[in-house]
C-alpha positions in Angstrom: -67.5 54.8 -92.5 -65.5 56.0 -95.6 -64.4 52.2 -96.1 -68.7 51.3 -96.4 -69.6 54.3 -98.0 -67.5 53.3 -100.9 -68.2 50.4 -101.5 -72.2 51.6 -101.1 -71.7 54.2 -103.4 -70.3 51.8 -106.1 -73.3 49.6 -105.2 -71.2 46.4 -103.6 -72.3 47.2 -100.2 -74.0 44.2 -97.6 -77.4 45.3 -99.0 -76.7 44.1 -102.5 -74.7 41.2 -102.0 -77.8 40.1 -99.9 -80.4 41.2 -102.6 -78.8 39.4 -105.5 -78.9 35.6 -105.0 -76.3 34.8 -107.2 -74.1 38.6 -107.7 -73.0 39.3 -111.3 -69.3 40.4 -112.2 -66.6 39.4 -110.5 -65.9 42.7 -108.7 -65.9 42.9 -105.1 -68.5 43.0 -102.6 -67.3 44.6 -98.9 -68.8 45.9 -95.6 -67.6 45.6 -92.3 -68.4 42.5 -90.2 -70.7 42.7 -86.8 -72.5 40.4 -84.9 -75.2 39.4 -87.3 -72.6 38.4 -89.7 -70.7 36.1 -87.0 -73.6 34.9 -85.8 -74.8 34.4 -89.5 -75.3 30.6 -91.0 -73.6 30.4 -94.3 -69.4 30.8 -95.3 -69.1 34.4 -94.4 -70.4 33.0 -90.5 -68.3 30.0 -90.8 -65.1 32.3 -92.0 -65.4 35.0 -89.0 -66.3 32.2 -86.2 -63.1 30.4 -87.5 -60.7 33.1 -88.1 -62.0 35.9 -86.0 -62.7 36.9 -82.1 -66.0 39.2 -81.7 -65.3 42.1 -78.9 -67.6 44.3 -77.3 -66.4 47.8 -76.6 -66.7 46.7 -72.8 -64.0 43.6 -73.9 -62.1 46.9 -75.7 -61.8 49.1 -72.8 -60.8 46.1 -70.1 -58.4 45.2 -72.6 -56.8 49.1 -72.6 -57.2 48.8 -68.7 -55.0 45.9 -68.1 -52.3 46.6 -70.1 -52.5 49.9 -68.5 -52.1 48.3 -65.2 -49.2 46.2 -66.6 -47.3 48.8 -67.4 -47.6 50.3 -63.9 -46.7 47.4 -62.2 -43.6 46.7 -64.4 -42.6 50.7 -63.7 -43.1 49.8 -59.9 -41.0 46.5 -60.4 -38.2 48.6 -62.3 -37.9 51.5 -59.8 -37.8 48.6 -56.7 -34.6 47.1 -58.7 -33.1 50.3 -58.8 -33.6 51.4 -55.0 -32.1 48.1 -54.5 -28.9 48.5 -56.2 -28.8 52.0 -54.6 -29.0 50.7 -51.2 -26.0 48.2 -51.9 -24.3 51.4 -53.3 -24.4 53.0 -50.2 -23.8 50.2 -47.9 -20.2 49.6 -49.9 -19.0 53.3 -50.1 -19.9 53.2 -45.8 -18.1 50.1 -45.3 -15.1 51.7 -47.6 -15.2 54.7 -45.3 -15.1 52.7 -42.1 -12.0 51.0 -42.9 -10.0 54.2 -43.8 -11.0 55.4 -40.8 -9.4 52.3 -38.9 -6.5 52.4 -40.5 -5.6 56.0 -40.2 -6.5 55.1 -36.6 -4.2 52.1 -36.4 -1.1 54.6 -38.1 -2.0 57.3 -35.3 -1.7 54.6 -32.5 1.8 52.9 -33.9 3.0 56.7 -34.4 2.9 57.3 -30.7 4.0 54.2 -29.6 7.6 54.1 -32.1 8.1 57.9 -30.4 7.7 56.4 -26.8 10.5 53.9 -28.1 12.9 56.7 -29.7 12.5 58.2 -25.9 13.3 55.1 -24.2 16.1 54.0 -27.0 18.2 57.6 -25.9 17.6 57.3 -22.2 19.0 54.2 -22.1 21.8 55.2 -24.2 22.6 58.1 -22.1 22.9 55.6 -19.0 25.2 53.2 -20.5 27.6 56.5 -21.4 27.3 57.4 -17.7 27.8 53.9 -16.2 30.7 54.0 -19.3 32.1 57.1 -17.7 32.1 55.9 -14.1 34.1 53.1 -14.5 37.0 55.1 -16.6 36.8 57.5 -13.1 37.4 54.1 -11.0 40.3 53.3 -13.0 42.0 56.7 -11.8 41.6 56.2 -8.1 45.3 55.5 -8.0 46.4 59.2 -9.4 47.4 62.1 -7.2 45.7 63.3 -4.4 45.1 66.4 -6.3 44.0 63.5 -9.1 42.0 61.9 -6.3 40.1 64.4 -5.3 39.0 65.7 -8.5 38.3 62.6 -9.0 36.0 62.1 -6.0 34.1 65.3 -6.9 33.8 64.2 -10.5 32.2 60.8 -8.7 29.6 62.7 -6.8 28.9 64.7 -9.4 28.2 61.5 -11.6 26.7 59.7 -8.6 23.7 63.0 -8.5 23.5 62.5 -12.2 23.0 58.7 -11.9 20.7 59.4 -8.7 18.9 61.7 -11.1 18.8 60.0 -14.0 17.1 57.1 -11.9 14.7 59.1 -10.8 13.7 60.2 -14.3 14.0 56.4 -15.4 11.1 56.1 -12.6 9.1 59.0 -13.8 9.6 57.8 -17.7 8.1 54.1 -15.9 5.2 55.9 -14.7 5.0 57.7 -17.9 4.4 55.2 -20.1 2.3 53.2 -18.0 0.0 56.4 -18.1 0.7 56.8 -21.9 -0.3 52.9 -21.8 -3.0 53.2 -20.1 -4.2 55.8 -22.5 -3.7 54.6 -25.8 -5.6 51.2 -24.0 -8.6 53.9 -23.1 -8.0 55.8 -26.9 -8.4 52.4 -28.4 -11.3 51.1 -26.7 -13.1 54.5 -26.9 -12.7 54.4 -30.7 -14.2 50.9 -30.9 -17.3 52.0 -28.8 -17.5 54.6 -31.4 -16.9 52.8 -34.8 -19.8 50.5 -33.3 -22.0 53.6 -32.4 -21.0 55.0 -36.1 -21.6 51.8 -37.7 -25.1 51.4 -35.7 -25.6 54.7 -36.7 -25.2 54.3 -40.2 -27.4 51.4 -40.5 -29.9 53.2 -38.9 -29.2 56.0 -41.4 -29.3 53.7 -44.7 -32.5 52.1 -42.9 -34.3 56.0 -42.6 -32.9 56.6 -46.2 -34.5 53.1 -47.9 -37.7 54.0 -46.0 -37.6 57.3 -47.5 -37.8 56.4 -50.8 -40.6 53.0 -50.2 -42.4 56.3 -49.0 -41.5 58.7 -52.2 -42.3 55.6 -54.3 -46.0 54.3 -52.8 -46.7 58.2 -52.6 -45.6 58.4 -56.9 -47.4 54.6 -57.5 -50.6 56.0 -55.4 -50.9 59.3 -57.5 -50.3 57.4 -61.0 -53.0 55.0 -59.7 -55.0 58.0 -58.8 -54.7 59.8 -62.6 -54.9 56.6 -64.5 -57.8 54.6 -62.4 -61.7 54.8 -63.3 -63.8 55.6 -60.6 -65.9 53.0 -61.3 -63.5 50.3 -61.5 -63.9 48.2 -57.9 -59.7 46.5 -58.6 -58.0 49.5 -59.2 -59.8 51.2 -56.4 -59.1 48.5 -54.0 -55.5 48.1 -55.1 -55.2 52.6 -54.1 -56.9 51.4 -50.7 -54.0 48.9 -50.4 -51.1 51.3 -51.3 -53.0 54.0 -49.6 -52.6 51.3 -45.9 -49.0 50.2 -47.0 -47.9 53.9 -46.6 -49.7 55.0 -43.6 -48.0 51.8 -41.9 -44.5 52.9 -43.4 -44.9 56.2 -42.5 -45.6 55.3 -39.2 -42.4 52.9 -39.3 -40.5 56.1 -40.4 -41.1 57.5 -37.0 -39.9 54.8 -35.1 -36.8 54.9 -36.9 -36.3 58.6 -36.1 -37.4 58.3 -32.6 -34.2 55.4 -32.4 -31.7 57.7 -33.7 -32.5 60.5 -32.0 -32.0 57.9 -28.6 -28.7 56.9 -30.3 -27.7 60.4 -30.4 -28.2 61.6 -27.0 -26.5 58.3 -25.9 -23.7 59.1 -28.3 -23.4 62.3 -26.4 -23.3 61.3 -22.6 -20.9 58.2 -23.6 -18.6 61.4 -25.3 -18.6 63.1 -22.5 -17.8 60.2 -20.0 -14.9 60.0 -22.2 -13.7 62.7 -23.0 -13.6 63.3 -19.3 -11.4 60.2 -18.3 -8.8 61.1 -20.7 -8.2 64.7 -19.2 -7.5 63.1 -16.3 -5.2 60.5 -17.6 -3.5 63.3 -20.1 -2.4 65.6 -16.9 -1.4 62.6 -14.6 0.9 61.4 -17.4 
């Protein structure tokens, strides 16, 4: 209005450039342009249909409306990406964790298992001593009877100890096929449960991405909500179709929780099974 006015007040306006058939002076003549001047016959019609677009303020307003809606969808696009990359996140520093886990499992097992072998190494170096010392006590056989019968008591007293320490070579047998047995039971117990914690990890990460598809549709709907016309059938019909995407995830959300909580009580009774089975093989052995 300021930009007509001025040029009205000086007297250049549409008004005299239309009244004067042939305008004197070589100042300027200026008003805005509408319709009737693009629909016009003449240069000025010829210039604007050439070099200019004529908009409604409907054509306005959808303009404002889709780029509006671009930028939401772009927002939505961006915030997917980065739930992605979260996700793979996750899934790396779990995998990272199983495998310590593993390992300091393996160490425990080969701990146990170079003791049972220190055992065995000094028993059996106890024995050769003994046999060692038997036959040194044969080689006397031909001293004094005095000799001789020390000698016979020292025999018996090394035959008890051999008789004993066969026994206890016996009971070590029997130990370590228990302790065998065992770390057998200990191993396959903890690969039951690096599968159950793995199964229940995946199940976690899967309840955690569906979390956030949830927080997201529930932040898209509401910027939908704020931004949208009431009038405007798409954007109304694109809320109904967030609005249906999460109800249905929602109710996917509860069948994930309704499978871990069955992989927890399962977790439980397959605990106590075997917990149970090693007591029993920890007081045999």
């Amino acid at each position: 209005m300021e930009f007509e006015k001025s040029f009205e007040a000086a007297h250049h306006s549409k008004k005299e450039w239309n009244d004067s058939e042939i305008p004197k002076g070589s100042s300027v003549y200026a008003w805005l342009a509408r319709a009737d001047d693009f629909e016009s016959q003449g240069p000025i019609g010829d210039y604007l249909r050439t070099n200019r677009e004529l908009k409604t303020i409907a054509d306005l307003v959808q303009e404002a409306v889709k780029t509006r809606n671009e930028a939401v969808v772009e927002l939505a696009s961006e915030i997917d990406t980065r739930n992605e990359n979260l996700d793979y996140l996750q899934y790396k520093y779990n995998q990272k964790k199983t495998r310590k886990m593993q390992r300091l499992a393996r160490e425990n097992v080969k701990r146990v298992l170079d003791e049972q072998e220190m055992l065995n190494a000094d028993l059996e170096k106890r024995r050769k001593n003994l046999n060692a010392w038997s036959k040194e006590l044969n080689k006397r056989e031909a001293l004094t009877e005095r000799e001789k019968q020390k000698l016979d008591e020292e025999k018996q007293k090394n035959d008890l100890q051999n008789s004993s320490l066969h026994k206890a070579s016996i009971e070590q047998k029997k130990a370590d096929e228990s302790l065998l047995r065992l770390v057998e039971e200990q191993k396959r117990e903890k690969e039951d449960a690096w599968k159950k914690v793995l199964e229940l990890e995946t199940q976690l990460v899967a309840k955690q991405k569906m979390e956030m598809q949830i927080e997201r549709l529930k932040g898209k709907l509401q910027v939908m909500k704020h931004l949208c016309d009431e009038d405007d059938t798409a954007v109304q019909e694109q809320i109904k179709k967030i609005s249906d995407e999460l109800e249905a995830k929602m109710e996917e959300m509860d069948g994930v929780e309704e499978i871990n909580q069955t992989l927890v009580v399962k977790e439980q009774q397959s605990n106590d099974e075997s917990q149970n089975a090693r007591k029993e093989l920890i007081t045999f052995w």
